[in-house]
KOLZA-927620 format. One record per residue: residue number from 1; x, y, z of N, C-alpha, C in turn. Coordinates in steps of 0.1 Angstrom, whole numbers. Last residue first. Layout:
// KOLZA-927620
<NUM; <X; Y; Z>; <X; Y; Z>; <X; Y; Z>>
...
//
This chain:
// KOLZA-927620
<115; <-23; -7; 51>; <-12; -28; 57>; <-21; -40; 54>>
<114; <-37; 9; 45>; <-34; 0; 34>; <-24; -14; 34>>
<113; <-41; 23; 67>; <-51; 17; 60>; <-45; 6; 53>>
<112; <-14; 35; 66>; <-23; 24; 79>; <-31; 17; 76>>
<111; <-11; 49; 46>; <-6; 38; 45>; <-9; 33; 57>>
<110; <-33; 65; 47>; <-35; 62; 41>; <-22; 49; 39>>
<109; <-22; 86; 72>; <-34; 77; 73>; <-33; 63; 59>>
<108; <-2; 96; 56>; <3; 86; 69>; <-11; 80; 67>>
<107; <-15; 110; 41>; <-11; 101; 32>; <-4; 85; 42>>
<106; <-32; 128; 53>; <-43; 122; 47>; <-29; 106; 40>>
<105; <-10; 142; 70>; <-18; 129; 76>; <-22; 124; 72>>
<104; <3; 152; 47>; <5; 146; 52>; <0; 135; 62>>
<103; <-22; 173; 40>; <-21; 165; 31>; <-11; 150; 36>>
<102; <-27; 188; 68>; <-37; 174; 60>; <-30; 168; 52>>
<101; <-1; 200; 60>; <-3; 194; 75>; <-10; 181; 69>>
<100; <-1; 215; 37>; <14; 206; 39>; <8; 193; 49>>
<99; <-27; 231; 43>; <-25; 220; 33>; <-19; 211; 36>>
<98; <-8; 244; 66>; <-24; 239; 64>; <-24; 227; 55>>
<97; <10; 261; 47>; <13; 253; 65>; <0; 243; 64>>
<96; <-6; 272; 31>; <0; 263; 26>; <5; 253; 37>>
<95; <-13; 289; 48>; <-24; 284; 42>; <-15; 271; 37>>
<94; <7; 307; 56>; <1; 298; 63>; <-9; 291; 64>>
<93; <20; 320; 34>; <24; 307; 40>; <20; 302; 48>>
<92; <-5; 315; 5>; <3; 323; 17>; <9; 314; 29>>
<91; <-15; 308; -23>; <-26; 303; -9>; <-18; 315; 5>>
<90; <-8; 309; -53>; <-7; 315; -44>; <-18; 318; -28>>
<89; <-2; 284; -74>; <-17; 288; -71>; <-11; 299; -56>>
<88; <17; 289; -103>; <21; 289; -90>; <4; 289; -84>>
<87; <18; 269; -127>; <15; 282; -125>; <11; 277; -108>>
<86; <44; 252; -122>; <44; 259; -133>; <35; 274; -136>>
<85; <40; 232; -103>; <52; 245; -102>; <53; 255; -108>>
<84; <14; 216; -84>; <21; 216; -97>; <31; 231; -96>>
<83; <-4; 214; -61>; <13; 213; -61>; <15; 214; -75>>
<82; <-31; 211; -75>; <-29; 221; -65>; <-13; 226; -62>>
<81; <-27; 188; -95>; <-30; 204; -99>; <-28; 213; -86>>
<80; <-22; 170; -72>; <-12; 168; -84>; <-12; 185; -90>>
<79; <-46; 173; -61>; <-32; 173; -53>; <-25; 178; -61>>
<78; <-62; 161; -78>; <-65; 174; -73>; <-54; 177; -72>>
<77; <-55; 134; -79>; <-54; 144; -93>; <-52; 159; -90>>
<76; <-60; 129; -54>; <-46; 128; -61>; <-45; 134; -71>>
<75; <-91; 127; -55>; <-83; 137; -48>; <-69; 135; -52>>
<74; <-96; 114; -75>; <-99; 125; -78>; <-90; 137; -69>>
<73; <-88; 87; -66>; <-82; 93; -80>; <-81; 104; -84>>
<72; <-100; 83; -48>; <-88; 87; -43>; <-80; 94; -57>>
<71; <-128; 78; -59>; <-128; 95; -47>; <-112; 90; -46>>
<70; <-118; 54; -76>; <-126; 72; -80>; <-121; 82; -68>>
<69; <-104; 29; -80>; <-110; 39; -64>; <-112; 54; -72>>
<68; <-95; 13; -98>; <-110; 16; -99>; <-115; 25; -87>>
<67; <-67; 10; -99>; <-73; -1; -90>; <-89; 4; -92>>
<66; <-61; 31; -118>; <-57; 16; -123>; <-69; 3; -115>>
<65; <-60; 53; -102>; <-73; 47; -111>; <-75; 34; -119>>
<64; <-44; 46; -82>; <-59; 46; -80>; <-68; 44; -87>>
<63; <-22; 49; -103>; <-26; 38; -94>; <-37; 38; -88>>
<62; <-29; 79; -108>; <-25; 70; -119>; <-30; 52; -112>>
<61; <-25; 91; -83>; <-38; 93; -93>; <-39; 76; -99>>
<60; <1; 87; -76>; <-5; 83; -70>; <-21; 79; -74>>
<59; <14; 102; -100>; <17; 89; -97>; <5; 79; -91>>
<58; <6; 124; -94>; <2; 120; -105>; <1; 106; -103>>
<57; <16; 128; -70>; <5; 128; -71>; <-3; 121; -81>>
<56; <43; 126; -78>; <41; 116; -66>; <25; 116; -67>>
<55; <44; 149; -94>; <50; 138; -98>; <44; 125; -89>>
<54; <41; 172; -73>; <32; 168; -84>; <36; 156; -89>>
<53; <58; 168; -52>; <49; 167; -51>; <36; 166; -60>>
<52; <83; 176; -69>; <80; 161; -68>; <66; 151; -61>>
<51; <74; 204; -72>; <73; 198; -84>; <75; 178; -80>>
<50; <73; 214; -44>; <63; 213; -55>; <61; 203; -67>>
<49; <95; 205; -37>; <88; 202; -31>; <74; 200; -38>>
<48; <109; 227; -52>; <115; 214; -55>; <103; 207; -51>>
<47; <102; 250; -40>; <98; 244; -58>; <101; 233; -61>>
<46; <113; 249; -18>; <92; 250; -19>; <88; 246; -33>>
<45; <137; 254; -23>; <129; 237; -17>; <117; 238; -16>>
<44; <140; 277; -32>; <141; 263; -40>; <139; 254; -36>>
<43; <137; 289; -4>; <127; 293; -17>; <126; 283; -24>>
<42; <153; 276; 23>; <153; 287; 10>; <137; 287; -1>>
<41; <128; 274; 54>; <138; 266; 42>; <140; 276; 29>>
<40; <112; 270; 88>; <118; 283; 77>; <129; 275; 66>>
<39; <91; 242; 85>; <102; 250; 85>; <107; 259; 81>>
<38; <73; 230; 66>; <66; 240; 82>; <81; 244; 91>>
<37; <80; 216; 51>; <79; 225; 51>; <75; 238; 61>>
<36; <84; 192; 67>; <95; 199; 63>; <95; 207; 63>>
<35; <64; 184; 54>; <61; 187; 71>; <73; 193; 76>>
<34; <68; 171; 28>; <63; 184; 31>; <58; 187; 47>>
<33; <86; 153; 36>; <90; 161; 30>; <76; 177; 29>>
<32; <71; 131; 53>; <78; 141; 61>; <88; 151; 52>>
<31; <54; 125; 29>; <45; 132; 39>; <59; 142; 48>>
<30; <73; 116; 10>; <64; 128; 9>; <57; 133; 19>>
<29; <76; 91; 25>; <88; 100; 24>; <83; 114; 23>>
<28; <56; 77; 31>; <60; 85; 42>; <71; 91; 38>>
<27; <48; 77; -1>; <41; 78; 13>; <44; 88; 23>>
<26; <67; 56; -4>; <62; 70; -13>; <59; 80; -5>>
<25; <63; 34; 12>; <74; 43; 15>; <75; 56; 6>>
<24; <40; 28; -4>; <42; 31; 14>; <51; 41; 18>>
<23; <46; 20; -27>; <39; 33; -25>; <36; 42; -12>>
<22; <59; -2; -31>; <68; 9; -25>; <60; 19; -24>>
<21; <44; -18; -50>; <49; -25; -35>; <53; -12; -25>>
<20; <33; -6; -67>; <25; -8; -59>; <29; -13; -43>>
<19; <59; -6; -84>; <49; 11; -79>; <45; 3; -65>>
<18; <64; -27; -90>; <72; -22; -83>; <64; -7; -75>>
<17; <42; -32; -106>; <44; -40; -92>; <51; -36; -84>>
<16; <48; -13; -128>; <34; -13; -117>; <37; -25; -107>>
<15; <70; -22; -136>; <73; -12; -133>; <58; -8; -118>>
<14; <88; -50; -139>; <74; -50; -137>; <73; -33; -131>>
<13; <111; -69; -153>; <109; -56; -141>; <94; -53; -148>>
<12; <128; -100; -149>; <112; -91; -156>; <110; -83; -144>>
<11; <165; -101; -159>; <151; -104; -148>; <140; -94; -157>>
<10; <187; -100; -175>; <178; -114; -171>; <168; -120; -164>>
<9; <187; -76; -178>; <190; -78; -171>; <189; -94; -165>>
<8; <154; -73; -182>; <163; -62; -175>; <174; -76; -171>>
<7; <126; -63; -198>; <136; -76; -193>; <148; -66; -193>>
<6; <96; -54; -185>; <108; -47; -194>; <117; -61; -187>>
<5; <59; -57; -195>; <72; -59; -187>; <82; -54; -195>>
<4; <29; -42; -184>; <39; -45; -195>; <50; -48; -184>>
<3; <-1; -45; -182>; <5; -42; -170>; <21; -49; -184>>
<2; <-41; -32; -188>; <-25; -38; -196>; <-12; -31; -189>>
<1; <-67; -34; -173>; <-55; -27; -174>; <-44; -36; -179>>
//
């Protein structure tokens, strides 16, 4: 994997070092953003939620498959198409309660793991 720099400033920003160090805090911000959801909230924060939920996913894909982990690549990708905004997948809201739930532990779990 070819890892590029940007001079910034008199310093070297490393955009994947920076990914890799903060993906913790990626992490737990998205997990208590969609646990959020299990709140009554307007409509525009289910889209908002969606669409940075796909962004974080991709993200997350992207770095897994950087590091060679397949089964986490696959399920992030998944993620990424299941939250996307564009065509809505219609589950109901207590299906999506569900999702919100796992998907949140599977990401807390996943920064325990990764201390």
């Amino acid at each position: 994997m070819v890892h590029f720099k940007i001079s910034l400033f008199y310093r070297d920003f490393d955009p994947y070092r920076v990914l890799t160090e903060n993906m913790k805090y990626l992490n737990i911000i998205l997990a208590a953003v969609l646990l959020l959801c299990l709140a009554p909230m307007p409509y525009g924060y289910y889209t908002f939620v969606r669409f940075v939920s796909m962004v974080a996913f991709g993200v997350m894909a992207y770095r897994y498959y950087a590091q060679n982990k397949i089964a986490l690549t696959i399920t992030f990708a998944s993620l990424a198409l299941l939250f996307q905004p564009l065509i809505k997948i219609a589950l109901g809201r207590t299906m999506w309660n569900i999702v919100d739930v796992i998907v949140a532990i599977l990401l807390v779990v996943l920064v325990v793991r990764e201390r």
